[in-house]
N, C-alpha and C positions, 0 to 999 in steps of 0.2 A: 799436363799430366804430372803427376807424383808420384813415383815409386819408392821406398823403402825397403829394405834387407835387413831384419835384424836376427841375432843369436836365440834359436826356438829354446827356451825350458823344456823339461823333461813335461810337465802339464799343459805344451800348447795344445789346440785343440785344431783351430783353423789354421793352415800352411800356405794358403792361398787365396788371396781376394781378388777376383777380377769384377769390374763396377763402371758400364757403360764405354768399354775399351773400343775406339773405333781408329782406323787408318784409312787413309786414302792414299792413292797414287796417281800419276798422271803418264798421259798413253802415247805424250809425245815429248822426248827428250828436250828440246829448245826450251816449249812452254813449259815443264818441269824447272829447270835453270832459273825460267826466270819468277816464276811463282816461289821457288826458295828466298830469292833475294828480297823479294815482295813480302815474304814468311819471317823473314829475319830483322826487316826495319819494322814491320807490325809487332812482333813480338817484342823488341825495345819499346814500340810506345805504347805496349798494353792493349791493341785494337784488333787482336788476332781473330779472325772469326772461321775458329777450329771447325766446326759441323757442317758448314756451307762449301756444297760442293760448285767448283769454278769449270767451265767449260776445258774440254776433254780429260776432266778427272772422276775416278770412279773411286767407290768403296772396296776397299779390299778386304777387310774388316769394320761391321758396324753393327754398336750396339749390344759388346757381348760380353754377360757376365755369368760368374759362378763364386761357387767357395769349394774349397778342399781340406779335407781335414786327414791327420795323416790316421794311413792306414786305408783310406781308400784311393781306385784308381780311374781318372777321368780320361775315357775312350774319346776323342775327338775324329771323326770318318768325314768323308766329303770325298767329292770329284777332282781329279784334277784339276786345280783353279778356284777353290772354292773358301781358301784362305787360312787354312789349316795351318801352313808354314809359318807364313805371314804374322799370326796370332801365337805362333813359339815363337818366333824370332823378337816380339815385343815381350813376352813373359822372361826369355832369357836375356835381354838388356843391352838386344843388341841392332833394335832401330826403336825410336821412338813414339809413341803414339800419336794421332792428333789429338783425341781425345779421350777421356775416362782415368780410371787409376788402376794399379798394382800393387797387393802389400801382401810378398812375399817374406816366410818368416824362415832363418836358419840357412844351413848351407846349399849348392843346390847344385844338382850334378845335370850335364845337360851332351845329351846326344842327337844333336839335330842336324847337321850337313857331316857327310864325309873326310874327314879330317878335319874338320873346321876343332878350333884350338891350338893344335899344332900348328911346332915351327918346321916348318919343312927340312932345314940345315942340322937341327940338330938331332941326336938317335932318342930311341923311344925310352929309354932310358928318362934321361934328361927333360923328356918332353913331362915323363910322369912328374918327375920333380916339380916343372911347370904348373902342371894343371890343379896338382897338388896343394902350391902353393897359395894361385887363385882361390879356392878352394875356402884357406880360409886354417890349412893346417900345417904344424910348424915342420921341420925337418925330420926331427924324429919318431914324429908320428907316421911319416910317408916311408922311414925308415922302417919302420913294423910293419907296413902292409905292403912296400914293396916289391917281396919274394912272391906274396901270394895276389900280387898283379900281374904277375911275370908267365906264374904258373896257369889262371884262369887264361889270359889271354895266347896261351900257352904260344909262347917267344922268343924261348929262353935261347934259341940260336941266335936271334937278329936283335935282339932288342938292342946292342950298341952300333947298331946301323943306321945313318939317317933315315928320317921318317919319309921325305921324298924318296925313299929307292922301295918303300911297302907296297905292296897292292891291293888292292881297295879294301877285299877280306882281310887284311892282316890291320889296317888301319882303322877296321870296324873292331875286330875283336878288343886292339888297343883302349880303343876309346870307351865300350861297352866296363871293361875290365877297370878303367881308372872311377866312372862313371857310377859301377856299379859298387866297387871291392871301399872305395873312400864313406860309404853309407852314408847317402846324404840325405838331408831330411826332404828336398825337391827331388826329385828325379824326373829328367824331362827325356823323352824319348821319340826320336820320327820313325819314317820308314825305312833308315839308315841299315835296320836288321835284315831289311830282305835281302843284302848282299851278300849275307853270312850263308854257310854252307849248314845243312839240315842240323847236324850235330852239336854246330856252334849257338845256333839259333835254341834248339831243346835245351841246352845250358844256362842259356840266358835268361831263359823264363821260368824253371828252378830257382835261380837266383832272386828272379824278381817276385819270385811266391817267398822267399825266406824271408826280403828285407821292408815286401809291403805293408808287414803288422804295424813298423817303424818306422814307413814312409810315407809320402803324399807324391802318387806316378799320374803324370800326364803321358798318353799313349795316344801316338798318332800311327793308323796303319790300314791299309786295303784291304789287310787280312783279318775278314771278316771273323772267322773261328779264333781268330787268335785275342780279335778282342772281347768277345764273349765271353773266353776263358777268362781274364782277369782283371773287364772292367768293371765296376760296381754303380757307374751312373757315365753318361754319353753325349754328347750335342753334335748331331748332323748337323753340317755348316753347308751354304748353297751360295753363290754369290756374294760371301762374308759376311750373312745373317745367319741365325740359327735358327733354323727348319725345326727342328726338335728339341729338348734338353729335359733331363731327367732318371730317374732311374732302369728306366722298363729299358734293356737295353737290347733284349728283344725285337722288340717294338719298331726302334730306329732301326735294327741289320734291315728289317723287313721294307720299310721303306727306302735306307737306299739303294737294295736290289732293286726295288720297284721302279727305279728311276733307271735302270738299264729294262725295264721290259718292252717291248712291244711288238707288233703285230707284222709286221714288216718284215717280207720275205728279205731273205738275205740267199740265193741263188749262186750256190759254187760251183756245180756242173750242170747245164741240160743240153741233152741231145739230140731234143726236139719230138721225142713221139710220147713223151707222158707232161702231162700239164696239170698241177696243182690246183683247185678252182678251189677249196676253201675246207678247214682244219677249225673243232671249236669242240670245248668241254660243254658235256649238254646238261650233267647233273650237279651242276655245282651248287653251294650256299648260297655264294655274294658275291656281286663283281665292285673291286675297288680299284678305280683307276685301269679301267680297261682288264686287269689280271682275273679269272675268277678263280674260285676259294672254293678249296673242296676239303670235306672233313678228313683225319688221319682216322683209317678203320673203315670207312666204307666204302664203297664202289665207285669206280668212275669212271666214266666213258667218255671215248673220244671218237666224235664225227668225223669221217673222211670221205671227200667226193674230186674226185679225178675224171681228166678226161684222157681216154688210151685212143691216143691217134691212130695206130697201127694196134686194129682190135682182134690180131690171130688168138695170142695168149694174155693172160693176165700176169702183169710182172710179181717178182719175189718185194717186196715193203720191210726192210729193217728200217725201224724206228726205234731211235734210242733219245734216251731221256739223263739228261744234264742237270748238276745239282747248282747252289746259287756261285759257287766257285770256277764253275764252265768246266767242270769234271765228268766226265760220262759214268754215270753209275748204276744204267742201267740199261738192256737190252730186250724190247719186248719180242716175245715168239713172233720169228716171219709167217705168213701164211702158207699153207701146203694145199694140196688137192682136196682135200680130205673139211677143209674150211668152206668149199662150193660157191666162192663167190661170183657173178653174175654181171655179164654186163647188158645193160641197154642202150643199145647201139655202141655210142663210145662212151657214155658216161659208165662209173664204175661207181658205187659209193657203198661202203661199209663202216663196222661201227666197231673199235675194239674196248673191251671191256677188261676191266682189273679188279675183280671182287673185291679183293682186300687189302685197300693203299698202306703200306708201312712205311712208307718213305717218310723223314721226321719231317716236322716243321719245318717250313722254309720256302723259297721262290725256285721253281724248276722251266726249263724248257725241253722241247720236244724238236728234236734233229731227224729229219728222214733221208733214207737212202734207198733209191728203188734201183733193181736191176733184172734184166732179160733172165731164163731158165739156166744162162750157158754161162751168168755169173758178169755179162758184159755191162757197166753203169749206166741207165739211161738218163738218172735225175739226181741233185742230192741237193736241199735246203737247208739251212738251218736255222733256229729261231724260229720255226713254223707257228709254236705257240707256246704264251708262260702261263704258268697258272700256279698256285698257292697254296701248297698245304698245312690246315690249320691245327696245333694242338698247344696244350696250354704248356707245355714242356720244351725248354730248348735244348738241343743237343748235338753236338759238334756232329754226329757220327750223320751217315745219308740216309741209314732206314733206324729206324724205331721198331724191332718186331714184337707181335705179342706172343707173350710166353706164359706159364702155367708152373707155379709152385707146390708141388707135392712134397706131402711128408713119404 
């Protein structure tokens, strides 16, 4: 592996070159140990055989490359374990790869673990001084941005307090704040933000809309809306290959909901006189991956067939509907009297209908909750069913309505 860091001119174009980058790791401490030392006298005599995976080692990253050019910002999503870190932690220089290259240009700012950079003994002060330093900038340049580090991360009580007495949110804002306020031409970022409380978090991303014109941002993050909002091109990572990579970033949120979908009841309460026999969208487009796909704007219906063990009355059915964030956003009408539904023996099956789907784009499921007249729980599922609403539009918000422009 080769990596390089040089001073970006005002006309670079590309900030980033990632070119067949792969890692491996191994899943048992001993054999780790001794495969380094094996790594170490190979590597002296030239006979390293980087790509060849050895018995209990796995890829953590393999085989992945891009470019970056500043001004745009690369969304990197995946599952837990899926190598995300792994792949910043070699971008920021601080495990090596087995294989491929890195030719990063300019200075490069990096918020990827939890205080990581800091000294713990010394106060945040002094730390900024640090980081600063690394960085790449002299004293009194850190001397000019300073105040207005002090004030973003707003500090200004504690900041000559060691950095081990901070609490996690105080040590994200820190970091965010030297990370972001230093303008670096990399800016590398994990999930380290979800720590921050709402306000700090909307700050942050204001920031990173002023300094993206001028920057090249790598963004890792679960939050799916957040990376929609300001990434520009994405690579789903699975197993530390890339599932997807490109611009349509769309496209990828879509699939890695889809990788949380399926069909599989998930049973929080039963109390044994109402039974679930089976839930399914009947007018859909297209099924991809078990989901089906129904258009934004027209109707859609959902089959339900139960079995009522105790067939006196027919229960109350709230069924609500969850967006791809596991947000409930929305509640369909329970049944009344007045709906006439019918049972046959014990089987009950009805069909509830939605004229006119607004819900935007995006992967939803379906939560029910059934209860006696007298408001007592007999049942409650959730994940009954996902299904996909398709429009050519993405949009952070959970419905899409249609609306009408008069003069």
């Amino acid at each position: 592996m080769s990596e390089k860091r040089e001073i970006a001119s005002p006309d670079s174009e590309v900030l980033v070159k990632v070119e067949g980058l792969s890692k491996k790791f191994c899943k048992n401490l001993k054999t780790s140990l001794w495969y380094g030392l094996k790594d170490l006298v190979s590597g002296v005599s030239g006979s390293r055989e980087e790509r060849v995976l050895r018995p209990k080692e796995f890829w953590a990253v393999k085989d992945i490359s891009f470019e970056l050019r500043r001004g745009e910002c690369l969304g990197l999503i995946g599952h837990n374990g899926a190598g995300k870190s792994t792949l910043l932690k070699i971008l920021n220089g601080l495990i090596n790869p087995d294989a491929g290259k890195v030719t990063m240009k300019g200075r490069i700012g990096a918020l990827i673990e939890l205080g990581a950079g800091f000294n713990p003994i010394l106060s945040g002060r002094e730390n900024i001084y640090n980081n600063g330093a690394i960085l790449g900038f002299s004293r009194k340049e850190i001397d000019s941005k300073l105040d207005a580090i002090i004030a973003f991360a707003e500090l200004e009580e504690f900041i000559d307090m060691p950095v081990q007495h901070y609490s996690s949110g105080m040590k994200v804002r820190l970091g965010f704040a030297v990370a972001a306020q230093m303008e670096p031409d990399v800016l590398i970022i994990d999930e380290v933000l979800a720590v921050g409380d709402l306000g700090f978090v909307l700050k942050c991303f204001k920031t990173i809309d002023t300094i993206l014109p001028h920057t090249a941002v790598i963004f890792v993050s679960h939050n799916m809306p957040m990376v929609s909002r300001i990434c520009s091109q994405i690579i789903l990572m699975e197993h530390g290959v890339s599932k997807f990579q490109g611009e349509d970033v769309g496209q990828a949120i879509d699939l890695y909901y889809t990788r949380f979908a399926n069909n599989e009841s998930n049973v929080v309460f039963d109390e044994g006189s109402v039974v679930l026999d089976n839930v399914e969208v009947t007018n859909y487009t297209n099924i991809i991956d078990g989901v089906p796909q129904v258009k934004w704007g027209e109707e859609v219906k959902f089959d339900f067939a139960l079995t009522i063990k105790d067939a006196k009355e027919i229960p109350i059915f709230n069924i609500i509907i969850f967006d791809k964030e596991q947000r409930p956003v929305a509640l369909l009408e329970p049944n009344t009297k007045s709906d006439n539904l019918k049972l046959e023996g014990k089987a009950l099956k009805f069909v509830i209908s939605i004229p006119d789907l607004q819900l935007s784009k995006g992967i939803y499921s379906i939560n029910i909750s059934v209860m006696n007249k007298q408001g007592t729980p007999l049942l409650r599922v959730n994940n009954i069913l996902t299904f996909q609403v398709l429009h050519e539009k993405e949009v952070w918000q959970p419905f899409l309505l249609k609306t009408s422009y008069l003069n």
